[in-house]
C-alpha positions, 0 to 999 in steps of 0.5 A, a space after each residue: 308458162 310453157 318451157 319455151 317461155 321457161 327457158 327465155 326467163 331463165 337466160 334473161 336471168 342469167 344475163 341480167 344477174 350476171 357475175 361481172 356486175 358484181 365488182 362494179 354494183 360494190 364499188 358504187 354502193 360503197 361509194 353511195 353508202 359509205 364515208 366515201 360519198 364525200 369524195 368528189 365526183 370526178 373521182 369516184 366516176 374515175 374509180 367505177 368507171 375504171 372497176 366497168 371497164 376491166 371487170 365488165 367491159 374487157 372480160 366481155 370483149 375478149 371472150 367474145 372473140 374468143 368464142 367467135 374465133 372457136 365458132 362456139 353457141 353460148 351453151 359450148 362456151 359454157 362447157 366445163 372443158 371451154 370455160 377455162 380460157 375465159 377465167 383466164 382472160 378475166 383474171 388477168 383483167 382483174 390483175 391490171 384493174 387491181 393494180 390501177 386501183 392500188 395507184 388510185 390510193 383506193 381504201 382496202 376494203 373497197 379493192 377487196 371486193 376485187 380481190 374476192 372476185 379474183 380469188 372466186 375465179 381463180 378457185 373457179 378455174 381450180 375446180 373447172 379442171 375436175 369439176 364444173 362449178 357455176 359462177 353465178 352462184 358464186 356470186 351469189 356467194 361472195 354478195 352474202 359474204 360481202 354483206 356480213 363483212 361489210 356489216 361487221 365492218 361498218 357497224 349494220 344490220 344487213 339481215 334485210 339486204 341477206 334476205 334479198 340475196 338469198 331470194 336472188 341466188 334462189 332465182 339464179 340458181 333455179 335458173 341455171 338448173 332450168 337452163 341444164 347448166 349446172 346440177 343441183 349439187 353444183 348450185 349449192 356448193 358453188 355458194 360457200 366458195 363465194 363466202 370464203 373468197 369474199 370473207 378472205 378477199 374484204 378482210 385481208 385484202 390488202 396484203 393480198 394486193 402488196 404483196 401482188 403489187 410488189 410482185 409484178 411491179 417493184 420486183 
């Protein structure tokens, strides 16, 4: 494979296994596989459809603009120095959502996946300022976490759907090393904040959001 097509592989990688997914892909799986696949339809296409909206659709939207408005390529946009605006708009996007979600009487566990998201992007914005981190692996990150909580939670092996994702954060992290997006060091130690976030974020979840709730709504 010549480095052109190299390089088109890897950018369709990056795209097809892009972060945002990641909350709308949980939200469906649980629903899929969880006791909450009793639920009527109406409401868990209410719940995913809400979760695309504010996890993919918007972030995308508003950074889209925002790179348009700065005239940056993709690769300016991806600079350490320039990637903290767009944390900050998926953030906030994440907040509304979040606070939907807690209206729609959704289980903890499942919200949690959001809060874990929140919590890898808040860290992400942290470090950004000294650092640059790869959310992508991330991700990859937080997927492993979500697996062994959930695993522990409802009582199953995951050690197959393990397998999958570390063969996956494998593919992207080797993709965004080819795109010379992030350095080897950046690739591997981006995947243990996901895990943290995600074990935090499942876990202890819904106090994280309460106490959000009552912060921004009630006080």
């Amino acid at each position: 494979m010549n480095e052109k097509n190299l390089m088109l592989l890897a950018r369709g990688i990056t795209w097809f296994f892009s972060p945002l997914w990641l909350p709308t892909i949980g939200v469906t799986l649980l629903f899929l596989f969880s006791y909450l696949r009793i639920m009527p339809m109406s409401y868990k296409f209410l719940i995913v459809v809400t979760v695309y909206c504010f996890t993919i659709m918007m972030p995308n939207t508003c950074i889209f603009f925002y790179r348009r408005l700065n005239g940056w390529s993709l690769r300016e946009l991806s600079a350490r120095e320039n990637r903290i605006v767009p944390y900050i708009l998926s953030i906030a996007s994440y907040l509304f959502c979040l606070i939907l979600l807690y209206n729609f009487r959704v289980p903890g566990y499942m919200t949690g996946i959001l809060v874990a998201s929140l919590l890898a992007m808040l860290l992400c914005t942290i470090i950004n300022l000294f650092w640059k981190i790869s959310g992508h692996m991330t991700s990859v990150g937080g997927l492993l976490g979500g697996l062994v909580c959930y695993g522990e939670l409802f009582s199953f092996n995951p050690i197959w759907w393990i397998c999958l994702a570390l063969f996956m954060g494998g593919i992207v992290g080797s993709s965004r090393m080819i795109l010379r997006q992030h350095t080897l060091a950046q690739v591997l130690l981006s995947v243990p904040v996901g895990f943290v976030c995600a074990f935090i974020g499942i876990f202890y979840g819904q106090f994280f959001i309460d106490y959000i709730y009552y912060l921004i709504i009630l006080k």
